[in-house]
N, C-alpha and C positions, 0 to 999 in steps of 0.2 A: 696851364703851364705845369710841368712832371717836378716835382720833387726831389732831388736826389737827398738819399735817404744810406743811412753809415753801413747797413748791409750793401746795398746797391754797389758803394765807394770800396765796401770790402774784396767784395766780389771782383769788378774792376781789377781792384790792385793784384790782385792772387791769379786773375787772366794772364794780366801782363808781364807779372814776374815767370808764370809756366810757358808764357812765349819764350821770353827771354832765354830761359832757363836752356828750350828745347834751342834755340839759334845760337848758344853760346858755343859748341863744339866745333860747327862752323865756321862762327867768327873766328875761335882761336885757329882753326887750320890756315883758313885764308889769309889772315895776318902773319902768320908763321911761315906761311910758300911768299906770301910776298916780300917779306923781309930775305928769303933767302935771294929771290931773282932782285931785286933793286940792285945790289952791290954788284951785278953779273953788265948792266945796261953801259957803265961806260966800256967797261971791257969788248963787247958785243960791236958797239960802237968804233971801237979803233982796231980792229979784227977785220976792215973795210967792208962793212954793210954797206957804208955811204962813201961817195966821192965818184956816182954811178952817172950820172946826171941826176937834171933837179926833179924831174918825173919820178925814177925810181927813189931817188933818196927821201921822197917825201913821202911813198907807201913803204917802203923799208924802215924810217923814221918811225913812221905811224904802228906799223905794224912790232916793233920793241919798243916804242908805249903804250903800246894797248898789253902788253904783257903784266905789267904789275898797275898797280895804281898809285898815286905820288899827290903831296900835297899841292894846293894852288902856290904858297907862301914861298916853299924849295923850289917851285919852276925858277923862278926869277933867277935865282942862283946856279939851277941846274942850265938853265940857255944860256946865261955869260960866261958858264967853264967852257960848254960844247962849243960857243961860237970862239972862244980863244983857241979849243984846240984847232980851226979852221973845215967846221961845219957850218955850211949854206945858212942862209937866214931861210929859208924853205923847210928843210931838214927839220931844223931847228923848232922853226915854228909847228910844223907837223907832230914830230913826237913829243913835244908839251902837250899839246892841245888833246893828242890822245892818251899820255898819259896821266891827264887829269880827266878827262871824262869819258874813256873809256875802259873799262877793266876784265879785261878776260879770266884773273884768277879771283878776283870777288866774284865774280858769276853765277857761283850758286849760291852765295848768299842771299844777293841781292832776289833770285829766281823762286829761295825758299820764301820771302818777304811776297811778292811783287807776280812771279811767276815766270815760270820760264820763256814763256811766247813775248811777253812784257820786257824783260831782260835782253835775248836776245835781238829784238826788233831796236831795242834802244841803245844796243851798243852797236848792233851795225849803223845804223844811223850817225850815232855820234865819231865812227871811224871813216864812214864816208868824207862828214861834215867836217874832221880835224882836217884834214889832207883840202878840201874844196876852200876852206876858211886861210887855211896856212898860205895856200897861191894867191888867193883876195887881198890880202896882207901884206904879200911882200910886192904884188901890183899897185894898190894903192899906197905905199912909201916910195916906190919908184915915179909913181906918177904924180908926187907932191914935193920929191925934192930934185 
């Protein structure tokens, strides 16, 4: 069984702070672009993306949440404004789902971590998947109440 030994711990710690250190300028930009587009999505939103049918508005949806990235906690609050202002439960359900798990301006961060082949294959994935999950969703409420 290996030892771990207070050089070893040193070493470690001083990797991971010069990772840090070197993904820090990233972070701050991507946090800094996404903070500017968040406040752009309702706007975007009432500007008539949606109201297309529920096909289109649910990759239109999709496609201005995959624009920034958004906490899980604010979905909740951001689908009960959009469904008052009288956006589709499809809509609705599509651009949460993408923008919580897909993110086009984290992108390279994630890509600098993770890589870019890894990054992109997982957000197309997870954009396909909001939009296929979002119609799931509002079929299966239909067909239980």
């Amino acid at each position: 069984m290996a030892m771990f030994t207070a050089a070893a711990l040193k070493r470690s710690t001083r990797k991971s702070f010069t990772s840090l250190w070197q993904l820090l300028p990233v972070l701050l930009a991507v946090l800094l672009l996404a903070s500017l587009i968040v406040p752009l999505i309702p706007v975007l939103i009432h500007k008539g993306i949606l109201g297309q049918g529920n096909l289109l508005d649910s990759i239109s949806a999709a496609v201005v949440g995959s624009l920034a990235t958004g906490q899980p906690i604010v979905s909740y609050l951001l689908a009960g404004e959009l469904q008052k202002a009288g956006i589709g439960l499809i809509a609705v359900t599509a651009f949460i789902g993408a923008w919580v798990t897909v993110g086009v301006i984290p992108m390279p961060a994630e890509a600098m971590v993770l890589g870019w082949r890894f990054a992109a294959i997982r957000n197309a994935v997870s954009f396909i998947l909001s939009i296929a999950l979002a119609w799931l969703t509002v079929v299966t409420l239909h067909a239980w109440t």
